[in-house]
C-alpha positions in Angstrom: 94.5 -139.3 -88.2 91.1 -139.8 -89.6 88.1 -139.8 -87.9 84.5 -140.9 -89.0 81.8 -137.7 -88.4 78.5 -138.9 -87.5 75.4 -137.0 -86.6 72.7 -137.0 -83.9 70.9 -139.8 -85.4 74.2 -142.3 -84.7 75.0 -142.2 -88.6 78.1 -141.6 -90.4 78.0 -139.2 -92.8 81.8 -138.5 -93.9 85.2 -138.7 -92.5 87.7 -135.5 -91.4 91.8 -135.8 -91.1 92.4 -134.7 -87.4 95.9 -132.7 -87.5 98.5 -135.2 -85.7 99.8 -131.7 -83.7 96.9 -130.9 -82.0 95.0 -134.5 -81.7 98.6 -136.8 -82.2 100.9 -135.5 -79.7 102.5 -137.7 -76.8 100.0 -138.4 -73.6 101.7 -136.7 -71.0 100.1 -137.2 -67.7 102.5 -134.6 -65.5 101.1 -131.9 -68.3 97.1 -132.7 -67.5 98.4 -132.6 -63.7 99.6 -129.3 -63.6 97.1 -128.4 -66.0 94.5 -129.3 -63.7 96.0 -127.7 -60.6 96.4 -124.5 -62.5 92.5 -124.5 -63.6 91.3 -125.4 -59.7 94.0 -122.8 -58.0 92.3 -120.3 -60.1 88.8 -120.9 -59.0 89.6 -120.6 -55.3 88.4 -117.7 -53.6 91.1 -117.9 -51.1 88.7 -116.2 -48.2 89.2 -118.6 -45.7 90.6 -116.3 -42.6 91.3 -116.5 -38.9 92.0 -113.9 -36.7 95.2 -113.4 -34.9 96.2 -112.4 -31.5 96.2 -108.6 -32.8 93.0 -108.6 -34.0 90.9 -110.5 -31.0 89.8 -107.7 -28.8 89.8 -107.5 -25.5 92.5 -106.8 -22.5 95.6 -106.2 -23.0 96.1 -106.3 -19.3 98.6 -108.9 -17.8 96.0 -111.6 -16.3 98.2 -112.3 -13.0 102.0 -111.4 -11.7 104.7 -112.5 -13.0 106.0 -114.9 -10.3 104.7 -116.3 -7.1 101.9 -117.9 -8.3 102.8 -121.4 -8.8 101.4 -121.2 -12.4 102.8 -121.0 -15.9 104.0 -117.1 -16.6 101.1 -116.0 -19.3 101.0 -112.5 -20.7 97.8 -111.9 -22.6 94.0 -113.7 -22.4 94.1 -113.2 -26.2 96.9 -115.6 -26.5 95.7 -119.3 -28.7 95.8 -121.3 -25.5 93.1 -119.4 -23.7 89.9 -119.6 -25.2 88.5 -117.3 -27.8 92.1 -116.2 -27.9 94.0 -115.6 -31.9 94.9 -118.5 -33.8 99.1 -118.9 -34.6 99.7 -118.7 -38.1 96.4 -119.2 -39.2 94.9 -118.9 -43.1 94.9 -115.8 -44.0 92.7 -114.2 -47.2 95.2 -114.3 -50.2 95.1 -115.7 -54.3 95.9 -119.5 -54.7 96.2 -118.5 -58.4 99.7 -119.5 -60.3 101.1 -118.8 -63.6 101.8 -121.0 -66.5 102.7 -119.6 -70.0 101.2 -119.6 -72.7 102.6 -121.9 -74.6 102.4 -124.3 -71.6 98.2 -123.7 -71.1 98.2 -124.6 -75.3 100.6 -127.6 -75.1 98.4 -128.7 -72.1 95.0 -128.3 -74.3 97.1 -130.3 -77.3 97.3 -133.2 -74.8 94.1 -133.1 -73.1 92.9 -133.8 -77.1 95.3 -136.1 -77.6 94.2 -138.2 -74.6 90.6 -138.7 -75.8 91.3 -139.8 -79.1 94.2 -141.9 -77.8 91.8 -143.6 -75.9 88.8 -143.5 -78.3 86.7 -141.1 -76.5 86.8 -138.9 -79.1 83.6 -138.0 -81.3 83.2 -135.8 -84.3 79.9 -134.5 -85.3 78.5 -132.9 -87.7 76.8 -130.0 -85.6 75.1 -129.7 -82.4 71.5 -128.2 -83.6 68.2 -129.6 -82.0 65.0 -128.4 -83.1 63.3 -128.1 -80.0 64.5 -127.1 -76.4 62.7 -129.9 -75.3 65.2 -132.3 -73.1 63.5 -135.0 -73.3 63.9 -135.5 -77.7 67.5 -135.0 -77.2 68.5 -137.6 -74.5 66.5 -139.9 -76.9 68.5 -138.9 -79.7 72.3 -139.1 -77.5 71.4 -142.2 -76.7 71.4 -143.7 -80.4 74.7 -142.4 -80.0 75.4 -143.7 -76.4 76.8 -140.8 -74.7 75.5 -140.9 -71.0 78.8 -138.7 -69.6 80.0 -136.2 -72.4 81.5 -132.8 -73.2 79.9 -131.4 -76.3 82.4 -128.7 -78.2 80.7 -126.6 -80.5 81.4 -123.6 -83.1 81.9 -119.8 -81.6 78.1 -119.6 -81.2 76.1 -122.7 -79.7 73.0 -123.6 -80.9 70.2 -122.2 -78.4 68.4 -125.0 -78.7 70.5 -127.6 -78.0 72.0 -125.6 -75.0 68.8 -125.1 -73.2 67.9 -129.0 -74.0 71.0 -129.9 -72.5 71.5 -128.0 -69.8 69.4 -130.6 -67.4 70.8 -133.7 -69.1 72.9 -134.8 -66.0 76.9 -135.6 -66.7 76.0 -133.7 -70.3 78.3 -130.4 -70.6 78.5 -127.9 -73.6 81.2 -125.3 -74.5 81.8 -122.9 -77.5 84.9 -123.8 -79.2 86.9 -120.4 -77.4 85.6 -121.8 -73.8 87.2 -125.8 -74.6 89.9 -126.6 -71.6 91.9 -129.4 -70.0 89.7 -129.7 -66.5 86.2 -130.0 -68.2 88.0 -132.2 -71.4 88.9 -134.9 -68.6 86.5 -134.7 -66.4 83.8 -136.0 -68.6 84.1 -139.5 -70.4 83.5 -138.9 -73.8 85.1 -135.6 -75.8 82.4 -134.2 -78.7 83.6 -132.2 -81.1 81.2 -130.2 -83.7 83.2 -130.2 -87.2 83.5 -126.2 -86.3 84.9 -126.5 -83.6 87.8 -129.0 -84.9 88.3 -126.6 -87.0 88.7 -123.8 -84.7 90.8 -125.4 -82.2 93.2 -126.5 -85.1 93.2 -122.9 -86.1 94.2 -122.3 -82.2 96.6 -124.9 -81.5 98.5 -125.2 -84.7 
């Protein structure tokens, strides 16, 4: 697959071959599902807790006789149906996290890539350097290229400047090449790829 590489200024300056194995495989969406589970499990912090009758303190004195009363039998104020009694099976603090193999997390990746150039959200470029860390001078320049919601891929090291210019753009995400993943690939519109890091994640995923 061949693919035009532009720069910042909206002007093509070459063309790369895109490897059909990492940017040509088959769309799968049941992949970028579980994919995306996998990535939000992960980040829970699973600390959600209630407490359960054993743990509420207070009494543990029978509140009335058994019989005789004319009321329902009860054996503990720290049961759920009084109030401030325990909750039955309530959350407890625990890891939502799941595993996947590693050739599954890859093939996942392989898709996500796939996806965006199926679709023709895909954008090579020839690098992601700004001169200044001014925001301002580089929303002017992504909008020569019309990218308003986009995740920018770059090399193993990102330029500082165009980091710290980006960083407030709104809808505007970059990543080194090592930190690229399925969630943040489809949750942004547009997939920007440096020529480095098309390179590296063919390296990865070949």
């Amino acid at each position: 697959m061949k693919i035009d590489i532009v720069n910042l200024d909206a002007k093509t300056v070459g063309s790369l071959e895109l490897a059909d194995e990492v940017f040509g495989v088959e769309v799968r969406r049941d992949i970028l599902a579980r994919m995306v589970n996998y990535q939000l499990a992960k980040r829970r912090t699973g600390n959600h807790k209630t407490k359960q009758i054993w743990e509420v303190s207070g009494t543990t004195k029978k509140p009335y006789k058994q019989k005789g009363t004319g009321r329902a039998r009860q054996g503990s104020l720290r049961s759920a149906q009084f109030r401030g009694g325990g909750v039955i099976f309530g959350p407890v603090v625990r890891s939502h996290a799941h595993d996947l193999t590693k050739k599954f997390r890859a093939l996942g990746l392989r898709v996500a890539l796939s996806a965006k150039a199926a679709d023709g959200k895909l954008v090579v470029l020839e690098q992601a350097v700004a001169a200044t860390p001014k925001t301002k001078d580089l929303v002017a320049r992504l909008s020569k290229l019309k990218l308003a919601n986009a995740l920018f891929i770059g090399g193993s090291e990102l330029d500082t400047n165009f980091a710290l210019a980006s960083r407030n753009i709104p809808h505007i995400d970059v990543l080194p090449s090592q930190g690229a993943n399925v969630y943040d690939i489809l949750r942004r519109d547009t997939l920007v790829l440096t020529t480095d890091a098309v390179t590296a994640l063919e390296a990865r995923l070949k």
